[in-house]
C-alpha positions in Angstrom: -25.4 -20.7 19.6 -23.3 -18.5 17.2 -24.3 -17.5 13.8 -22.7 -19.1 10.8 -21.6 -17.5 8.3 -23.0 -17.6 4.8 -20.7 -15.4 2.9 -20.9 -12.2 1.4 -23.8 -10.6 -0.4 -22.6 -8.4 -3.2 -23.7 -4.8 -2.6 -27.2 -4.1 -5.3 -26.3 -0.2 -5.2 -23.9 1.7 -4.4 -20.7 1.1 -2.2 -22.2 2.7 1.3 -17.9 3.2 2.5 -17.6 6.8 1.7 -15.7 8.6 4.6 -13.1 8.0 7.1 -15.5 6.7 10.0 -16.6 3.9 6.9 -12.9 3.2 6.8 -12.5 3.1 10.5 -15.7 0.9 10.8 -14.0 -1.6 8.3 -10.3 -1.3 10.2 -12.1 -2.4 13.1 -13.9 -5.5 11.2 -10.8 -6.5 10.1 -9.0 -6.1 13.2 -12.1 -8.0 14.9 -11.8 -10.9 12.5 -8.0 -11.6 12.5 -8.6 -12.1 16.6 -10.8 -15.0 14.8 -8.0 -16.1 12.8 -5.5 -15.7 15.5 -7.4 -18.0 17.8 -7.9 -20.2 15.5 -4.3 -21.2 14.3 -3.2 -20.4 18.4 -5.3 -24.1 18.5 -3.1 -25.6 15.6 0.2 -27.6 16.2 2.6 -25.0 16.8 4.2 -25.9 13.5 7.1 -23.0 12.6 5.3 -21.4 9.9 1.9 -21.3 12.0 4.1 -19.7 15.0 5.5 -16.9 12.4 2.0 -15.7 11.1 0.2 -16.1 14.7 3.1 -13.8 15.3 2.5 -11.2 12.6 -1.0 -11.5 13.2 -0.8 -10.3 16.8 1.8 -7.8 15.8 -0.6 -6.2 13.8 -2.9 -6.4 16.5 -1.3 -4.3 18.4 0.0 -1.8 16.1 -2.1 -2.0 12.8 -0.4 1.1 11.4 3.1 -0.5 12.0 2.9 -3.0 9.0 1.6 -0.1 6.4 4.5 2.3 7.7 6.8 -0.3 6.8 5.2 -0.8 3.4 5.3 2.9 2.5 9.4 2.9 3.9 10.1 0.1 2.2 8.7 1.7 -0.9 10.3 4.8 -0.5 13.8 3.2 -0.2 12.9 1.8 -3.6 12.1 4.7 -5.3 15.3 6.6 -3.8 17.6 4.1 -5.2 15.9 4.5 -8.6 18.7 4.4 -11.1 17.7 6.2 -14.8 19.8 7.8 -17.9 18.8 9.5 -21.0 19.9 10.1 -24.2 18.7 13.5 -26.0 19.5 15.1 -29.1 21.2 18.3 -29.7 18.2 19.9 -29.7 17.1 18.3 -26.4 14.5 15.9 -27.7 14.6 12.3 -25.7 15.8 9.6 -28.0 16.1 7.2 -25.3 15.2 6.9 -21.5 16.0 4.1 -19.2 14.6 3.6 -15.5 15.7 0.7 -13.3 14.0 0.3 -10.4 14.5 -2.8 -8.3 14.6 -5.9 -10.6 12.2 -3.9 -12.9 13.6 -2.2 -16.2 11.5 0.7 -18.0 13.1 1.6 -21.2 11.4 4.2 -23.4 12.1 5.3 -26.8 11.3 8.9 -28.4 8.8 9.6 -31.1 9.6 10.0 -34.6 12.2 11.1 -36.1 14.1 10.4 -33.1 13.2 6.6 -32.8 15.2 5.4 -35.6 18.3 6.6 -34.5 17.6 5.3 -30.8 16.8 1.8 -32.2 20.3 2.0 -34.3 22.1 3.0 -31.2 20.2 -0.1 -29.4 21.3 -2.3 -32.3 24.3 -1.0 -31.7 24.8 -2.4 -28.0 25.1 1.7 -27.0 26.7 1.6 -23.4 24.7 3.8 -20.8 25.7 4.9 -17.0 22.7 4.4 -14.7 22.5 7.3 -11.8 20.0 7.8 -9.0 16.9 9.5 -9.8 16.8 13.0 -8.7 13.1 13.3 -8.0 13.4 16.6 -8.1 13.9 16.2 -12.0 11.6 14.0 -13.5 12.6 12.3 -17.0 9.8 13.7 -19.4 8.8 9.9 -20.7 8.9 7.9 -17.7 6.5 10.0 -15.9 4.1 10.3 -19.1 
């Protein structure tokens, strides 16, 4: 007779996952219990969405690095086509910096006595250029 499970006792001092054989140990639980969950929906109708993630499932299986890989590309693509602009005054001080990454805007405004003349150009509708990021050269507020 298996043993049922009766949840998860909360650890009562301190997390015992230090190194990279801890990781590995909890890869493999994870890896051990998703052939659970892929046996388990393989006895479900074979409904299209069940058939997509026993798919993904297995996929991961196989190649557990594959899915992260893809991640970390996918995020990396993302930063690349980071568009920004700035506005600085004579002097070089940031009145205004704007990061658009994705669907996701980041607009920052420079400290005093800069801001008031940023939020009068905003007020102003002030027309800016977006360009890709040069990583190389980070904008001094959006990487504060």
């Amino acid at each position: 007779m298996e043993d049922t499970w009766d949840g998860i006792k909360p650890f009562t001092q301190p997390n015992p996952i230090q190194t990279m054989d801890h990781l590995a140990a909890v890869l493999g639980d994870t890896l051990e219990l998703l052939v659970e969950v892929s046996d388990y929906l393989s006895r479900l109708p074979r409904v299209p969405m069940t058939q997509e993630l026993i798919n993904k499932i297995e996929a991961h299986q196989n190649d557990p690095g594959a899915l992260t890989a893809m991640r970390i590309a996918k995020q990396i693509e993302t930063e690349a086509q980071s568009r920004v602009v700035g506005l600085y005054t004579p002097a070089g001080l940031p009145l205004l910096e704007v990061e658009v990454q994705g669907n996701t805007l980041r607009l920052k405004i420079g400290p005093e006595p800069a801001r008031a003349t940023a939020l009068r150009r905003l007020e102003q509708g002030q027309e800016l250029k977006l360009e890709l990021h040069d990583k190389k050269k980070p904008l001094s507020l959006l990487n504060e």
